[in-house]
C-alpha positions in Angstrom: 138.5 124.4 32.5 140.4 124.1 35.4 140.3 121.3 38.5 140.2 122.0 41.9 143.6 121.2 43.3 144.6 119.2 46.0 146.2 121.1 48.8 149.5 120.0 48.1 148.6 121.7 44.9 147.7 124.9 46.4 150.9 125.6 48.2 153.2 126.1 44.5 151.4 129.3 43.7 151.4 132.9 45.5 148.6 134.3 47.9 148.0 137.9 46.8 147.1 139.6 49.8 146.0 143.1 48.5 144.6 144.5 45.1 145.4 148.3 43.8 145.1 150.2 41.1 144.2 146.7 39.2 148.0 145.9 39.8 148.8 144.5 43.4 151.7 146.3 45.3 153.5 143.2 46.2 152.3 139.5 46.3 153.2 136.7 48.8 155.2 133.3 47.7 153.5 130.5 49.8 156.5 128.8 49.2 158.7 131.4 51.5 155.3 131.8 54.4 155.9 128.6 55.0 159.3 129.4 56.5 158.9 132.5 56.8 155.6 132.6 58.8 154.3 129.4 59.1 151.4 130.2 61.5 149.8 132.6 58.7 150.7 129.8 56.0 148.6 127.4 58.4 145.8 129.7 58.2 146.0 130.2 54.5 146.0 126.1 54.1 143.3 125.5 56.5 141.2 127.7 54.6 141.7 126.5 51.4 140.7 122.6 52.6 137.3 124.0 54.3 136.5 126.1 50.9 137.4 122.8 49.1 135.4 120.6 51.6 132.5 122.9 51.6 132.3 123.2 47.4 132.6 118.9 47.1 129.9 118.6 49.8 127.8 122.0 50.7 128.6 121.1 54.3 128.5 123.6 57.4 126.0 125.9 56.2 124.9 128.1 59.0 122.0 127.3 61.0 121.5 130.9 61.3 120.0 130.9 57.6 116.6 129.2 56.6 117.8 128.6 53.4 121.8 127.8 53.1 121.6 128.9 49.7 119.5 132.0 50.3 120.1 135.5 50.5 123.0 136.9 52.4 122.5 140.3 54.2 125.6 142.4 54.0 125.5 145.5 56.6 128.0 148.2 55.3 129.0 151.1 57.0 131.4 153.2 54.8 134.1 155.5 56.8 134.3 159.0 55.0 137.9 160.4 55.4 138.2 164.4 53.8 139.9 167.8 54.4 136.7 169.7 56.0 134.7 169.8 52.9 131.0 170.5 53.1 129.0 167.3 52.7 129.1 166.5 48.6 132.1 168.1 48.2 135.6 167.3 46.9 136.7 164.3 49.2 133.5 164.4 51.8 131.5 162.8 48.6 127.7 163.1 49.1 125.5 160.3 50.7 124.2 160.0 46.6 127.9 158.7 46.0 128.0 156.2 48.4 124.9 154.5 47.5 125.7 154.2 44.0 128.5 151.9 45.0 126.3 150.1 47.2 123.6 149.6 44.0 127.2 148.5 42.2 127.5 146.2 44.7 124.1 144.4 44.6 123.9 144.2 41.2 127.2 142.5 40.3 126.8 140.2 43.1 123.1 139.7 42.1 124.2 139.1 38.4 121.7 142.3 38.0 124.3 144.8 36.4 123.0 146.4 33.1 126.2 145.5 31.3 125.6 141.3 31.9 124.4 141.0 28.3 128.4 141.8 27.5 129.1 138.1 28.9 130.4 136.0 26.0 127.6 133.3 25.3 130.9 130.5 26.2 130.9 131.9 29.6 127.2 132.9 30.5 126.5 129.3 31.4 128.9 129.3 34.5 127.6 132.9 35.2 126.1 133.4 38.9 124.4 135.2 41.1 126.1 135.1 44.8 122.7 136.0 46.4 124.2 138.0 48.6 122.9 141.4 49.3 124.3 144.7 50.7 122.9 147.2 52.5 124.1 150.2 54.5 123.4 149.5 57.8 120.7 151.5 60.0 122.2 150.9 63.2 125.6 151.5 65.0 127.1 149.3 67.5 125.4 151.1 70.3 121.7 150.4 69.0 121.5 153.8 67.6 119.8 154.7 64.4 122.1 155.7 61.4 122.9 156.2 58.2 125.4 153.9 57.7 128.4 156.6 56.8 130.9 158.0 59.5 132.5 161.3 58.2 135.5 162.6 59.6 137.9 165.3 58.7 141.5 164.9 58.5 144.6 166.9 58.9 146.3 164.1 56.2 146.5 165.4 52.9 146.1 161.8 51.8 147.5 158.6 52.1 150.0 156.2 50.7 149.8 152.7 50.4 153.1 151.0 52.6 154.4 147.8 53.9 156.6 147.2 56.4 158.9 144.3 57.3 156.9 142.0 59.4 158.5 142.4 63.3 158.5 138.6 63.7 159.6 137.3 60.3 162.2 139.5 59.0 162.5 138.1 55.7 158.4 139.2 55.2 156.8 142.3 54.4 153.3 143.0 55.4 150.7 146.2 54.7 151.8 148.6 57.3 147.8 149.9 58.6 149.5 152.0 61.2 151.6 154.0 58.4 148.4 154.1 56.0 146.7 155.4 59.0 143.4 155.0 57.3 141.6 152.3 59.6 142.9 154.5 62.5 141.9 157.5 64.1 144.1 158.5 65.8 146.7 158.1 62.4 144.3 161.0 61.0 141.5 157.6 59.7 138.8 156.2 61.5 138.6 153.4 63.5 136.5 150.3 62.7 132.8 149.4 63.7 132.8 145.6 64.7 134.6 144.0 61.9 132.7 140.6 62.9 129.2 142.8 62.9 130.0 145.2 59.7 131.5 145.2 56.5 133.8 148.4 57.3 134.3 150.2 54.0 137.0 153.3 54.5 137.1 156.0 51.4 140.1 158.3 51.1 142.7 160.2 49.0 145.6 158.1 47.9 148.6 159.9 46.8 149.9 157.3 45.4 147.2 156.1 42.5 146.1 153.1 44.8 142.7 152.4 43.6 141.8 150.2 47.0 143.4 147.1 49.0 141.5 144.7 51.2 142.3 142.2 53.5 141.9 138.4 53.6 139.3 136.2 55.6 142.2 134.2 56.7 144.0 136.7 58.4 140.4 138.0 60.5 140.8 136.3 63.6 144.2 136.9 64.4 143.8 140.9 63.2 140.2 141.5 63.2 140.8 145.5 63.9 142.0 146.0 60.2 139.4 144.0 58.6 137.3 145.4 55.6 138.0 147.0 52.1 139.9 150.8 51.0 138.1 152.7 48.3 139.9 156.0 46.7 138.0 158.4 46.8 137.5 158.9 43.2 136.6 155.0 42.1 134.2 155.0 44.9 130.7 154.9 42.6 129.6 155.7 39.7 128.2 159.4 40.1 129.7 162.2 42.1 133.2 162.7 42.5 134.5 159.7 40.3 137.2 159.3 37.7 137.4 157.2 34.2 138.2 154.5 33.7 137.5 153.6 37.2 133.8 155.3 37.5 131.9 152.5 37.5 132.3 151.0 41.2 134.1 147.6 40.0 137.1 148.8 42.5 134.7 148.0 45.2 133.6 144.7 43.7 137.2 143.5 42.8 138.1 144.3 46.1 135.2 143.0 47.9 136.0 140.2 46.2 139.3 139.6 48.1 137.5 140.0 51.5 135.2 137.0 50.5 138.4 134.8 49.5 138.1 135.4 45.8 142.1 135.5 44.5 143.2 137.0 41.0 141.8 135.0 38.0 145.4 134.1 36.3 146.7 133.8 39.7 148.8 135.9 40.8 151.9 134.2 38.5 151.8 132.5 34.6 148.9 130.0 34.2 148.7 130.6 37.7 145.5 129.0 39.9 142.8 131.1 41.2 141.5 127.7 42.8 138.0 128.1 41.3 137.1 125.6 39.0 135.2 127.3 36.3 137.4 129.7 35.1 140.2 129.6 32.9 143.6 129.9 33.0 145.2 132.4 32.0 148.8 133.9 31.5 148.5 137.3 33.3 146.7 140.4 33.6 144.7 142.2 31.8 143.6 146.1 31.0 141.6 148.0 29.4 138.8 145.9 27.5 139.9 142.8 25.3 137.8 141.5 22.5 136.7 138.0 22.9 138.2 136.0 22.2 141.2 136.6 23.7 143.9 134.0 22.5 147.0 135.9 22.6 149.7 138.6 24.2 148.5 142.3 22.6 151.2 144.3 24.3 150.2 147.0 22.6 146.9 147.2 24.3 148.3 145.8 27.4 146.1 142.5 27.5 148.6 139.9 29.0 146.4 137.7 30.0 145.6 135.4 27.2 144.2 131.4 27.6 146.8 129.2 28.6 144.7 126.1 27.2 143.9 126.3 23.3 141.1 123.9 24.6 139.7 127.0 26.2 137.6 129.4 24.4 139.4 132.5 25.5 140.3 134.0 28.6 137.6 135.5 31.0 139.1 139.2 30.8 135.6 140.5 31.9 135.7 139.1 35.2 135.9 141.2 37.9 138.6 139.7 39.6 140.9 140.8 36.3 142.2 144.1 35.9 140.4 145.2 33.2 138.3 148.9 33.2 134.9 149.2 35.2 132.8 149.2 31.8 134.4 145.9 30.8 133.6 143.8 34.0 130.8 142.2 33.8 131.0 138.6 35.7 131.3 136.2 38.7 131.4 132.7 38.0 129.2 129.8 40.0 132.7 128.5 41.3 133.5 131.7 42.9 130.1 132.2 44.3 130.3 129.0 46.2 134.1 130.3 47.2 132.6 133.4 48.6 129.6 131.6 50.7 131.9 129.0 52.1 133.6 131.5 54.7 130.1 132.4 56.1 129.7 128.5 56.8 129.7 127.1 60.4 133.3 126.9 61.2 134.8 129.1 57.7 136.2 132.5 59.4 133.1 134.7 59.0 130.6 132.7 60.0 130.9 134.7 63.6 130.2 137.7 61.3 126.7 136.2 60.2 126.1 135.0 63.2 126.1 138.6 65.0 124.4 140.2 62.3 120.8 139.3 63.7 121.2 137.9 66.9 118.8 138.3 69.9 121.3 139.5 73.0 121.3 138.0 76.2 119.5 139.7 78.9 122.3 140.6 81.9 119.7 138.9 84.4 116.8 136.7 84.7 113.8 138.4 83.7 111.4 138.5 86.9 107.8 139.1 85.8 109.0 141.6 82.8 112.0 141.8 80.9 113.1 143.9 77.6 115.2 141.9 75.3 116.8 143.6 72.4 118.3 142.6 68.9 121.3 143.3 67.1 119.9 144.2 63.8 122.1 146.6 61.9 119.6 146.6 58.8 116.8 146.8 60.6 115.2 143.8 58.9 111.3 143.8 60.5 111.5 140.8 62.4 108.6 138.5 63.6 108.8 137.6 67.1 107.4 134.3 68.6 107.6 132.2 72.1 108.6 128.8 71.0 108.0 127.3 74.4 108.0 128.4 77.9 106.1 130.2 80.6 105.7 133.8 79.0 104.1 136.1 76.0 105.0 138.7 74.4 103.6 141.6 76.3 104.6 144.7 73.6 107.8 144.9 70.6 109.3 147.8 69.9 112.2 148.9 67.8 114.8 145.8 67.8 113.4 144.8 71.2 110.5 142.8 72.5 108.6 143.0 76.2 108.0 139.4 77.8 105.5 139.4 80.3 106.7 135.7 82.5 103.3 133.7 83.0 105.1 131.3 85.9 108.9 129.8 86.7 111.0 128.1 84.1 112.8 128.8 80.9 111.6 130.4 77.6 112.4 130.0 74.1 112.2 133.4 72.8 112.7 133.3 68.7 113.2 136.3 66.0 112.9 135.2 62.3 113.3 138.1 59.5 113.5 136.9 55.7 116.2 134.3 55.6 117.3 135.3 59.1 116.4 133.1 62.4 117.8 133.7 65.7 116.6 132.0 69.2 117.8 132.0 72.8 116.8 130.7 76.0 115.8 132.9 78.8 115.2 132.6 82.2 112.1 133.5 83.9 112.0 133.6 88.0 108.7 135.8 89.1 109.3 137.1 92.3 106.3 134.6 94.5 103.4 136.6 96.4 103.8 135.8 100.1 99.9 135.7 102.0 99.7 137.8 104.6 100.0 136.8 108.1 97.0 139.7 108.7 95.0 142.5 108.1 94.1 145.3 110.8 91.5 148.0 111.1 92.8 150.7 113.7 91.1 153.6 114.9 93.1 156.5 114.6 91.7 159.1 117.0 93.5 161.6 115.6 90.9 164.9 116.4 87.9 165.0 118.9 84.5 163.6 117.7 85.9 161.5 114.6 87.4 158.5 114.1 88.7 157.0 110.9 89.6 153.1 109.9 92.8 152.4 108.3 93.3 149.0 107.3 96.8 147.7 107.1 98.7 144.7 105.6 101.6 143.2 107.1 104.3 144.3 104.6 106.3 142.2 105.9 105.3 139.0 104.3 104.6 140.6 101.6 107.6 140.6 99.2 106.4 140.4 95.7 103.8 142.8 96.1 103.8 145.6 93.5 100.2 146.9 93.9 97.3 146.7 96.6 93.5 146.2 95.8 90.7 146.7 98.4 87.1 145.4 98.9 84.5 145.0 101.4 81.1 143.4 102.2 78.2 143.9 103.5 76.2 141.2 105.7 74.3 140.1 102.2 77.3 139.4 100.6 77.3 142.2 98.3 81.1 143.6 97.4 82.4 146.8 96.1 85.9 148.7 95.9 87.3 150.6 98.1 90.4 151.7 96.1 93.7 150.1 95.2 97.0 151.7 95.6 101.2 151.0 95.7 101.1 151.1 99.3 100.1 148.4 101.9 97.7 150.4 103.6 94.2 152.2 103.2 92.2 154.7 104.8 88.9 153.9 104.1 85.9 156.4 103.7 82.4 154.9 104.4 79.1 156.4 104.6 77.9 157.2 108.2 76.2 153.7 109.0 76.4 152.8 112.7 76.3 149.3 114.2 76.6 147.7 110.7 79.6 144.9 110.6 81.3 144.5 107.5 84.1 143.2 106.4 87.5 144.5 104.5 89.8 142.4 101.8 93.2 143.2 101.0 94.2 141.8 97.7 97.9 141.7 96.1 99.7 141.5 92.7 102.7 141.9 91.0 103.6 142.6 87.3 103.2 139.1 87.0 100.6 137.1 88.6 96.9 138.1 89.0 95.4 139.1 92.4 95.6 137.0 95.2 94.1 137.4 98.6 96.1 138.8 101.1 93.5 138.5 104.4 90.4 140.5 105.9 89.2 141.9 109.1 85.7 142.4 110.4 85.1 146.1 111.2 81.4 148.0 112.7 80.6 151.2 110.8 80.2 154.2 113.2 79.9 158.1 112.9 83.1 159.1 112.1 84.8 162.9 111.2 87.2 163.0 108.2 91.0 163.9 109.1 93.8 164.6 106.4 96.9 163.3 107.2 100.2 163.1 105.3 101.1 159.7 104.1 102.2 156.7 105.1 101.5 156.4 108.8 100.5 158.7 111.9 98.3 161.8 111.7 101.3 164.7 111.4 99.5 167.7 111.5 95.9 168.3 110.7 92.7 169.7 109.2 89.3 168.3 110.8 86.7 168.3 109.2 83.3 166.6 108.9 80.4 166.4 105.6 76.7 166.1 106.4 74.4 165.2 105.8 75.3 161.7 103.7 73.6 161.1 101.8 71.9 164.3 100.7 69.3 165.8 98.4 69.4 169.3 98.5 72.6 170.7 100.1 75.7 169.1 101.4 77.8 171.0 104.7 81.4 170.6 105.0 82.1 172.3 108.6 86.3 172.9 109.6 86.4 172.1 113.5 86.5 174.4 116.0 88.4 176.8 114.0 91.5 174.9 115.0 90.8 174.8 118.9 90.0 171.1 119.2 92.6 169.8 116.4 94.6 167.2 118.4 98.2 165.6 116.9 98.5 161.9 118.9 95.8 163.0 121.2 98.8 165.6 123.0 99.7 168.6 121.0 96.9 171.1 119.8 97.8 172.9 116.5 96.5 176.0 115.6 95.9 175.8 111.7 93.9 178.1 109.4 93.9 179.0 106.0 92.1 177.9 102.9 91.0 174.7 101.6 89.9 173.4 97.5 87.2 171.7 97.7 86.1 169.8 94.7 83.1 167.4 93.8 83.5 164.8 90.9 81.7 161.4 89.8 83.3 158.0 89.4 84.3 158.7 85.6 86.1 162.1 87.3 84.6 164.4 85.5 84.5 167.2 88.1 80.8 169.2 89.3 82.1 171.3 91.3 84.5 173.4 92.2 85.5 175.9 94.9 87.4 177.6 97.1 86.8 177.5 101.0 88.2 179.1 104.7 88.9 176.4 107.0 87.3 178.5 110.0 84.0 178.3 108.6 81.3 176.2 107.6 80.8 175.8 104.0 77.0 174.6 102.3 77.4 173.1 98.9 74.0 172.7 96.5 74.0 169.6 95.2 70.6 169.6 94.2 71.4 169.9 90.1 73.9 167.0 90.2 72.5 163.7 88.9 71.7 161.3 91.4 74.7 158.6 92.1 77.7 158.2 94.0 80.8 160.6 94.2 83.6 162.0 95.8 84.3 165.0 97.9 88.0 166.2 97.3 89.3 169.1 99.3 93.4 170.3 99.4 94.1 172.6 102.4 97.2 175.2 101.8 98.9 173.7 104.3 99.8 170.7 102.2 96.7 168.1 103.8 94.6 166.2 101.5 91.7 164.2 101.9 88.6 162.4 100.2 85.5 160.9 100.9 82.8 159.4 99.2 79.3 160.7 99.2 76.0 159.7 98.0 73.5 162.0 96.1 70.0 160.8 96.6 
């Protein structure tokens, strides 16, 4: 078995940057990055001592995950690149397709696949499951729901895997993504979701026999835009529109592999070093399907890749970083599950991907009284929601968001946990105060002759924070009872006809936020008084007078329209003829309506009341000319 090697080590042996057709199209020499480019060759060496520190000590596990070693939840959304085929046709394969090579996925990494048993019993000890898991994710970077597939057609007839001599190092090549034009759309591809959010998978036709590429975690935060993994079309899956011997979805896996920092097992050169400790070296490649043991060169059959220690058993052919066929793959090894973990690890160059996989957002602003804060959740995991600390509850939750209704001032620990998935923030909470008011008046607008009505009225001026107005009065005994409730900060308020009686009027306020508070009061004398609509918010505007009697009543209620319109006065100046026709309804405090009819306004109109239970309700009438009024009255 082979040692982990010191980074000193490390630097001898080639960094294969991208796998296809189960034979790489080039491979880098360390030895010439270092000259050559020695900020990538940096990158490259500072991995490789975090992946080594990480294995020795299981350090820098997120704080993201409950359990370090728990499941990791891999959104995928897979790019569909084809020549205007119907869905499930030729290139634009079917959504069956796709999920077959996400089941691939989750079972090789799971150590779930059907063909484990095919593991040599002197290898099925080191054997391991990555627990990570895959998933094609159900929302897009907007919030949106989805599917977790992008289709786009193409004018490209397909595309050829290139490289290009890197602009700054002349002496190094690099994969030319402009020239593939696959991970952009406006090369004929399609451009990435969030690389640091999604595992971008693109599928296309390659001209060329590439089976797929991928690209490295050390080169994501210097060229995030190109991160992810390239399928061909036709070793994407293993049902649909898939070719032997690469119909079994192991492309995906070998190449995934790459994009979690696993290299080639023999390699990349003779007894090479794929610094994972638990598998062995081995001379080269291999294809097709050895038989184990595998001890020596068969040309013949193409299996180059042979032990390189007789103290070894054979080589591990069937892993599924080899080159070997999809039916012959059938292992990851313990070493290379802790190599593919370490990168999502506080400070390894995809921890920022886990970390923005479930994350509660930031609200843009403090949250004054309510606030909707959403979740980036691109699996839709069901999360339970929970105030850790802080002046607020949780007023409703909804699809990747949550409602906090603020119970005071301060700051709130809002937390969302789903399965091995935790994510908290702070937020502020400022409720706008409720200001007392400086007073409360009762006017009499005089607004038509032989009437008078009260209107009580708030200051809204020192009111700020005021959403919603309540209003009560008493009586001299001390007995209460509504008077309505409304947006604005006044009230017109409709009393039976009982002269010389004082009582008094409250004006409560609220916001979204705090309960009712009182606002002030006013002493007011009940007198006869005629009914006047008016248009809202202030003044009389023009009117319909109008007066009920008797109230209360047994027998028969009268609702007379004044003077025909003679005697309707606007600001006690400017007489307004008005007729026309009036609604005039009757209904009981559950408003379920009694009565209902229609009415001229220049003439007196009796109502029988005498079937209608005995109790208190309200006379509603809506002239034609846009007025509106309503009144209590009492049936006795």
């Amino acid at each position: 078995m082979k040692k982990l090697l010191s980074t000193s080590t490390i630097l001898l042996f080639a960094i294969v940057t991208f796998s296809q057709s189960r034979n790489c199209p080039m491979s880098l020499d360390l030895n010439s990055m270092q000259i050559q480019n020695p900020a990538r060759y940096q990158r490259f060496v500072y991995l490789e001592s975090f992946t080594t520190n990480y294995i020795n000590n299981q350090s820098g596990a997120s704080y993201r995950l409950a359990d370090p070693n728990g499941i990791i939840i891999i959104p995928v959304v897979v790019h569909v690149l084809h020549r205007n085929e119907t869905e499930g046709t030729g290139l634009n394969i079917s959504l069956a397709q796709i999920q077959s090579q996400i089941d691939v996925l989750n079972e090789d990494f799971r150590r779930l696949n059907a063909n484990r048993t095919n593991t040599p019993a002197a290898f099925a000890g080191v054997a391991s499951d990555y627990n990570f898991e895959f998933r094609l994710a159900c929302q897009d970077p907007n919030g949106n729901t989805t599917n977790g597939v992008t289709r786009r057609s193409t004018n490209k007839t397909g595309f050829t895997f290139s490289t290009i001599v890197n602009p700054n190092n002349p002496n190094e090549r690099i994969t030319d993504e402009t020239s593939i034009g696959i991970k952009i759309t406006n090369q004929g591809g399609q451009d990435p979701w969030p690389t640091d959010r999604y595992l971008n998978i693109w599928v296309g036709n390659f001209t060329d026999g590439t089976l797929g590429y991928a690209t490295w975690p050390a080169d994501f935060l210097t060229n995030p835009n190109v991160d992810g993994v390239v399928i061909s079309t036709t070793s994407m899956g293993r049902t649909g529109n898939v070719t032997a011997p690469y119909d079994g979805g192991r492309t995906a896996t070998h190449e995934v592999g790459h994009w979690l920092n696993l290299r080639h097992i023999w390699g990349d050169s003779t007894c090479g070093d794929d610094f994972v400790a638990d598998t062995p070296v081995q001379q080269n490649s291999n294809f097709g399907c050895p038989t184990f043991p595998l001890v020596a060169v068969n040309t013949a059959q193409r299996w180059f890749g042979p032990r390189c220690n007789v103290a070894d058993p054979s080589s591990m052919f069937m892993n599924y970083m080899d080159y070997t066929d999809d039916n012959c793959m059938n292992v990851f090894t313990n070493g290379q599950r802790l190599r593919g973990r370490a990168i999502f690890a506080a400070g390894g160059p995809r921890a920022a991907f886990l970390n923005n996989y479930f994350m509660i957002q930031q609200p843009t602003s403090n949250i004054i009284c309510t606030g909707v804060v959403n979740l980036t959740n691109p699996n839709c995991l069901a999360p339970t929601w929970t105030i850790v600390a802080g002046p607020a509850t949780i007023n409703s939750i909804g699809n990747n968001q949550v409602t906090i209704q603020a119970a005071g001032s301060g700051t709130v620990i809002l937390r969302a946990i789903a399965g091995n998935y935790a994510s908290e923030i702070n937020l502020n909470v400022t409720p706008t105060p409720i200001v007392n008011s400086s007073y409360v008046t009762i006017n009499d607008i005089d607004a038509c002759e032989h009437w008078m009505v009260l209107r009580a009225v708030v200051d809204p001026a020192s009111n700020n924070g005021v959403t919603r107005y309540y209003w009560t009065e008493n009586d001299p005994t001390g007995t209460s009872q509504s008077i309505g409730e409304g947006l604005t900060y006044l009230a017109d308020i409709y009393v039976p006809p009982l002269v010389g009686i004082t009582r008094i009027v409250y004006a409560f306020g609220r916001n979204d936020c705090s309960p009712p508070i009182l606002l002030g009061s006013k002493e007011y004398e009940y007198r006869d008084w005629d009914t006047c609509t008016s248009p809202p918010p202030y003044g009389c505007g023009a009117f319909v007078c109008l007066t009920s009697f008797p109230n209360p009543t047994s027998n028969e209620l009268t609702i007379s329209f004044k003077g025909n319109g003679e005697n309707i006065k606007e600001n006690k100046t400017k007489k307004i003829k008005q007729t026309g026709t009036a609604q005039v309804r009757i209904f009981d405090e559950n408003q379920k309506s009694w009565i209902s009819l229609s009415a001229k306004d220049n003439e007196d109109l009796k109502i029988p009341v005498s079937q209608l239970p005995k109790g208190t309700y309200y006379l509603d009438v809506s002239h034609s000319k846009g007025d509106h009024f309503r009144k209590r009255i009492l049936i006795e």
